[in-house]
C-alpha positions in Angstrom: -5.6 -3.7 13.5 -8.3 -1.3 13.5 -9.3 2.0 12.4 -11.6 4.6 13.1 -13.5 5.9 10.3 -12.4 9.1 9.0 -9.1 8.5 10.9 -5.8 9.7 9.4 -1.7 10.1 9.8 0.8 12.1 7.5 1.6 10.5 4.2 4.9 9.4 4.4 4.1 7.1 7.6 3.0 3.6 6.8 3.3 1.5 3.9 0.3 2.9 2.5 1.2 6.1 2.5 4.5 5.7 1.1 3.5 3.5 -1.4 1.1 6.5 -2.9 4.1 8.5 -2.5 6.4 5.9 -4.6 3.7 5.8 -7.0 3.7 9.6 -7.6 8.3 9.4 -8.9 8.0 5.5 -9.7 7.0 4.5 -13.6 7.9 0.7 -12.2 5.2 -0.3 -9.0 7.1 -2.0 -6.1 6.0 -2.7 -2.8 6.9 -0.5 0.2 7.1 -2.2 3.4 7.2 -0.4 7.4 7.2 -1.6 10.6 5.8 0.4 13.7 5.5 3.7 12.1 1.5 3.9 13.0 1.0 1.4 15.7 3.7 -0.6 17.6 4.1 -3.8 16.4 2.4 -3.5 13.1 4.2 -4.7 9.6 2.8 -3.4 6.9 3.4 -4.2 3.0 1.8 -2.1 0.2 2.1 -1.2 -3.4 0.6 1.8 -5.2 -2.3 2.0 -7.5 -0.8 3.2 -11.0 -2.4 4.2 -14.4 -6.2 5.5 -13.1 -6.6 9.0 -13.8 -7.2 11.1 -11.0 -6.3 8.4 -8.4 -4.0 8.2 -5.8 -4.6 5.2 -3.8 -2.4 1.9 -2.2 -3.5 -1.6 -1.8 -2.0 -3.1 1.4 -1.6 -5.6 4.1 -1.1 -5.1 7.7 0.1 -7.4 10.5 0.6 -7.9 14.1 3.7 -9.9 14.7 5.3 -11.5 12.0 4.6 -11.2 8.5 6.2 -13.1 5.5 7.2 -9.2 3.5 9.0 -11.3 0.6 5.6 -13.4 0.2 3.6 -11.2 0.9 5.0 -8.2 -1.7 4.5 -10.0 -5.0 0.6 -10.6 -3.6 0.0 -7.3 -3.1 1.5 -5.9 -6.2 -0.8 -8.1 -8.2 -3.8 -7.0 -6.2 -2.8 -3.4 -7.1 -2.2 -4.1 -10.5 -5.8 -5.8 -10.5 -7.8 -3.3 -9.0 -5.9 -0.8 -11.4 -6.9 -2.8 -14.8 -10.2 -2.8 -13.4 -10.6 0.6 -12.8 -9.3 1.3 -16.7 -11.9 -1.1 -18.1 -13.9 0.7 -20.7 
């Protein structure tokens, strides 16, 4: 999967996107998953970025085909999590 730079699609299509906008009701993170809403054929699993000031922002996977969403969730919610405690660092 590919993208250009500077590219972009409306917020509430993709995982990505929803997961930024399940981060902005959500105290709790959980990992939104979508299949074909940008590209046909595309899975993609992603959980917001919670607890940086100023930041709205999802860490994600996408896919071609077949992708493990049950595996994959708890993965991504850790990465998110990670890159969140790392942004708070003082």
């Amino acid at each position: 999967v590919a993208y250009r730079v500077g590219s972009r699609h409306a917020l509430d299509r993709g995982a990505a996107g929803r997961a930024i906008l399940a981060g902005r009701s959500q105290a709790e993170p959980h990992a939104v998953a979508t299949t074909g809403e940008i590209q046909p054929g595309a899975i993609g699993v992603a959980a917001p970025v919670l607890g940086v000031a100023g930041l709205e922002a999802s860490v994600g996977v996408v896919a071609i085909g077949h992708l493990d969403v049950d595996g994959v969730s708890p993965e991504v919610l850790a990465a998110a999590a990670a890159v969140a405690e790392r942004l708070t660092r003082s």
